[in-house]
Residue, then its C-alpha position, 0 to 999 in steps of 0.5 A: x733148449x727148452x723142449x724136447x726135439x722129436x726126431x723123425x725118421x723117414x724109411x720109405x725109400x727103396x735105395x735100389x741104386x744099391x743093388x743087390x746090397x741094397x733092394x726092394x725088399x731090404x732097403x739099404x737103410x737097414x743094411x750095415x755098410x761098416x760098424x755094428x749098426x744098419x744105417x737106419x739104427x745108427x740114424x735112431x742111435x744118433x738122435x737118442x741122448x738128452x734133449x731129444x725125444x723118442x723117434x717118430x718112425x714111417x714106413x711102408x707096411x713090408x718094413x714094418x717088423x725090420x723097423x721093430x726089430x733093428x730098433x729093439x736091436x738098439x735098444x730104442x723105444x718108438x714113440x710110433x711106427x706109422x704105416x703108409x698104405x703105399x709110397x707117395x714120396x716125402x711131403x706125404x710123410x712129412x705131412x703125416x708125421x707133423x699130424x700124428x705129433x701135433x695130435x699128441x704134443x701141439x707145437x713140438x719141435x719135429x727133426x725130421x731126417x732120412x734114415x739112410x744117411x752117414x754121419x759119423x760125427x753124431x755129437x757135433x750133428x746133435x750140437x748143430x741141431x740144438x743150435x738151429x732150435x732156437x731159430x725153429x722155435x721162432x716159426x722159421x723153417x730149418x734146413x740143413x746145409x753139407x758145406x760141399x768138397x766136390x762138385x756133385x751131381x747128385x745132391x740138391x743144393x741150397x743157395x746162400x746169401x752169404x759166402x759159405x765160409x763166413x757161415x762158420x759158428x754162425x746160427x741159422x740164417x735166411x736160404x736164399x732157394x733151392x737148386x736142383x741137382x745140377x751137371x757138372x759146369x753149374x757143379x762146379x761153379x757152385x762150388x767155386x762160387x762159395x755161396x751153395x751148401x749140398x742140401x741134406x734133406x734135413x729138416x727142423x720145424x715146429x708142428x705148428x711151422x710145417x702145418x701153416x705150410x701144407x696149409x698155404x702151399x699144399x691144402x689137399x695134401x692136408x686135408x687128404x693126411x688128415x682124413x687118413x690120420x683121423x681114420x688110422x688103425x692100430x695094429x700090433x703096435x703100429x699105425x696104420x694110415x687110412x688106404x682111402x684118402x691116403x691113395x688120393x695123394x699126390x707123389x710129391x717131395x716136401x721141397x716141390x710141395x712145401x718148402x720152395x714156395x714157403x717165405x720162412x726158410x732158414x738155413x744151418x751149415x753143418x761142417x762135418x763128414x756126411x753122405x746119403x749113399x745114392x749110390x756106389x760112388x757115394x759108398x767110395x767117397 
């Protein structure tokens, strides 16, 4: 790896499903389910070793001084806190981010995660991640596949074009698409089958990849980021994003707006344990 990788964590989700755990105003990525670290922390921790920059953190403003504070707990310094004046979903903050780091370092490798996941193997996910940079580096965008132990309705998941199983060791190779969360038959035959991952919602791409994307699939998304990123404030050490052009955004995931139309998609099966704790289910697994 001849780069830096910049880990992006995403904070903005509510996780309500969790309830009362988890709520509106203390979402479950900053709530300890086992161990001495929220998930939030534990996602910062995970990326904080040699080869990997500091994070890039986004978040609504009601999070804002957990962010700080839990990251501090941790002892993680963050390149940038950005503030998103209201939720507009993951392709506005994908978007953001991607501007905000390609402001400072052109091309960068971005890591792009949610900040809610499990992933108790962070050495062999740091490794997976190191394997897929070479394929980022070429311009192609990396997503990451879970190999699935169950049928499960609750993931997306992504379509191979060859059987799972002889992905093992591999690098990266072409995603064939995305599927949405499914019922349980489609579940099932999936898992049968042995040509579908469950779909992560991780993402490793160059500034230059995903902007070329928003670019081509999502131009007013772009355009209305960067307007919001040009008219951004500083504040106590975060950056806040411009109300204005930002409330003109779609609410929009990155797959809908960027990623099922992009013709550069690769994808990196990940072998170890994982979950996103959708739900209470999810926490027994």
């Amino acid at each position: 790896m001849t780069q830096d990788l910049h880990p992006v964590l995403l904070c903005g989700g509510s996780g309500t499903r969790l309830w009362p755990l988890s709520r509106k105003s203390f979402p479950k990525q900053f709530a300890r389910f086992a161990g001495d670290h929220s998930l939030f922390q534990a996602s910062a921790l995970r990326m904080a070793s040699p080869g990997f920059a500091a994070p890039v953190v986004i978040n609504g403003s009601d999070y804002r001084f957990i962010v700080t504070e839990q990251l501090a707990a941790a002892e993680i310094a963050p390149a940038a806190i950005l503030i998103e004046p209201e939720a507009r979903n993951t392709a506005p903050a994908i978007c953001a981010a991607a501007v905000a780091l390609h402001d400072r370092a052109p091309g960068a490798l971005m890591l792009v995660a949610p900040s809610n996941l499990v992933i108790p193997d962070a050495e062999a996910f740091r490794a997976t991640v190191v394997a897929a940079a070479p394929t980022a580096a070429e311009g192609r965008i990396v997503t990451f596949g879970i190999r699935p132990d169950r049928p499960e309705t609750g993931y997306g998941w992504l379509e191979l074009g060859v059987a799972a199983d002889a992905t093992e060791g591999t690098d990266a190779q072409p995603l064939k698409g995305f599927v949405e969360k499914p019922d349980s038959v489609t579940a099932q035959d999936m898992l049968e089958g042995g040509h579908h991952l469950w779909n992560a919602g991780i993402f490793l791409f160059s500034t230059d990849a995903i902007l070329a994307a928003f670019e081509a699939h999502a131009p007013e998304m772009l355009a209305s980021v960067r307007a919001a990123w040009d008219e951004r404030k500083l504040d106590l050490g975060f950056t806040r994003l411009a109300s204005a052009p930002w409330a003109a955004l779609q609410d929009l995931s990155i797959n809908y707006a960027a990623m099922e139309k992009a013709d550069n998609l690769s994808v990196m099966p990940y072998g170890g344990a994982w979950s996103d704790l959708g739900g209470w289910d999810a926490v027994w697994h």
